[in-house]
C-alpha positions as CSV (number, residue, x, y, z in Angstrom):
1,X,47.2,13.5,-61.0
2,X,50.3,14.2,-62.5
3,X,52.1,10.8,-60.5
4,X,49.8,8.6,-62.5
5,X,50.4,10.2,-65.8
6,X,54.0,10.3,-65.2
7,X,53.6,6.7,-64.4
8,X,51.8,5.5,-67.1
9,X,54.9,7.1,-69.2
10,X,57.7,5.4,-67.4
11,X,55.3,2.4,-67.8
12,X,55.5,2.8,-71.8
13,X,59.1,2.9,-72.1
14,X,59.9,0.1,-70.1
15,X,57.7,-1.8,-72.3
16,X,59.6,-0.6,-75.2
17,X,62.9,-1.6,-73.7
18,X,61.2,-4.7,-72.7
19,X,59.6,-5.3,-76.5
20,X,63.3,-4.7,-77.8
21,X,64.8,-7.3,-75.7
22,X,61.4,-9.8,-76.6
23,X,62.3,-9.0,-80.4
24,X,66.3,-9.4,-79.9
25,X,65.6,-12.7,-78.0
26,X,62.9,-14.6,-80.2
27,X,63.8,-13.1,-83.6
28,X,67.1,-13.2,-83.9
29,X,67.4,-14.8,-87.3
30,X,64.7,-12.5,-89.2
31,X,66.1,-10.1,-91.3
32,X,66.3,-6.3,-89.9
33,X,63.1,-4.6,-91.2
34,X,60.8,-8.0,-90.0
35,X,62.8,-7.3,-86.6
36,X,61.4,-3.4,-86.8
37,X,57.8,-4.4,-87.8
38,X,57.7,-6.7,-85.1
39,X,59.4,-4.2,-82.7
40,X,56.3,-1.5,-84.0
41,X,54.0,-4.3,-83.2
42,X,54.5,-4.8,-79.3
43,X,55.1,-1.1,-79.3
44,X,51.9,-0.4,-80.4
45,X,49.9,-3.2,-78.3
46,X,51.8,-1.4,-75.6
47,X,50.6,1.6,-76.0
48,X,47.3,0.7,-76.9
49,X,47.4,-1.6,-73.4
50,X,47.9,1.4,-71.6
51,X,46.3,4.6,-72.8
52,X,43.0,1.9,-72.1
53,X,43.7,2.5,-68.4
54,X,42.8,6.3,-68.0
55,X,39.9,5.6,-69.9
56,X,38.5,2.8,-68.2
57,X,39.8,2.3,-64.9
58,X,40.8,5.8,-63.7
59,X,37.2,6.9,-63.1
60,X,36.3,4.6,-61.1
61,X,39.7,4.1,-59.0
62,X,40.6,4.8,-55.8
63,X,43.0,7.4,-56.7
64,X,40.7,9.5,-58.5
65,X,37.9,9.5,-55.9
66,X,38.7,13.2,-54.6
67,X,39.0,14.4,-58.5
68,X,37.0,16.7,-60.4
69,X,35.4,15.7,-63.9
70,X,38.3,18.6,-65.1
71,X,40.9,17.2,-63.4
72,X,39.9,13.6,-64.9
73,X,39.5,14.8,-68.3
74,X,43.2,16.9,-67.9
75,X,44.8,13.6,-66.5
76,X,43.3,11.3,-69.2
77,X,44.3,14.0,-72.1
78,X,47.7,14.3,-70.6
79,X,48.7,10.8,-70.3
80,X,47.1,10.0,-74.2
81,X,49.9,12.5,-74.8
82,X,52.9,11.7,-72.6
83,X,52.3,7.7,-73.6
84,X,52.3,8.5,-77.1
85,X,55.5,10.8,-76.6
86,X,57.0,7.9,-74.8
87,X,55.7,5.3,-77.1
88,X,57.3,7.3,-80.0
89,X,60.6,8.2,-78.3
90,X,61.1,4.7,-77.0
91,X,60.5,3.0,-80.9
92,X,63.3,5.3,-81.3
93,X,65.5,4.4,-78.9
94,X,64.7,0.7,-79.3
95,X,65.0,1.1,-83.3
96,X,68.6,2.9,-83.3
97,X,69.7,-0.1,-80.4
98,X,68.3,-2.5,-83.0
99,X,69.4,-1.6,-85.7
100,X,73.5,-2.4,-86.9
101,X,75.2,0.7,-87.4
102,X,76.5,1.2,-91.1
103,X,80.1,1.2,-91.4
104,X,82.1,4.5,-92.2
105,X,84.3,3.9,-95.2
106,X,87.5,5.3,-94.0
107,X,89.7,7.8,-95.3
108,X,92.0,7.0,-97.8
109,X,95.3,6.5,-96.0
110,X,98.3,8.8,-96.5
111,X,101.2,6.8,-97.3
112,X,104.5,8.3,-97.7
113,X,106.6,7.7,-101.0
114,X,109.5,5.8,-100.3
115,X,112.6,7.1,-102.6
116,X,113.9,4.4,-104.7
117,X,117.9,3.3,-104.5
């Protein structure tokens, strides 16, 4: 049980990696925040692409023929929750990567005071 969850999880954050690349690659000259909406966007059709599986394929796979309805209901509950986790921790990950870092101002320089002749 806990394989296919942990799958499905691995599964969402390669897609965000992959959706930051796909936004990087074919957006290049939008501005930043179109960049993140788009990045949401295949986040979220990611996510909703794979919290579908447990719902309608698991019960009637292969994998889960020796399962109880429990065990079903526990693996479907638990991978709605470790994709979203993953879904919400890759955005992150993808937004930070995306986004340019602002510039520190820097100090104000020391300069020593030169004695005049």
């Amino acid at each position: 049980m806990w394989a296919v969850v942990l799958a499905l999880a691995i599964l969402m954050w390669i897609w965000a990696a992959a959706g930051l690349h796909l936004v990087r690659w074919g957006f290049k000259k939008s501005d930043a925040s179109l960049q993140l909406i788009y990045l949401l966007a295949v986040t979220a059709v990611g996510a909703v692409g794979l919290l579908l599986l447990p719902y309608l394929v698991l019960p009637g796979s292969v994998l889960s023929q020796g399962w109880t309805r429990e065990w079903l209901e526990k693996a479907q509950l638990s991978s709605v929750l470790l994709v979203g986790l993953a879904a919400v921790i890759g955005f992150l990950r993808a937004q930070s990567l995306l986004l340019p870092a602002k510039p520190v101002r820097s100090p104000v320089k020391k300069t020593s005071v030169k004695k005049k002749a």
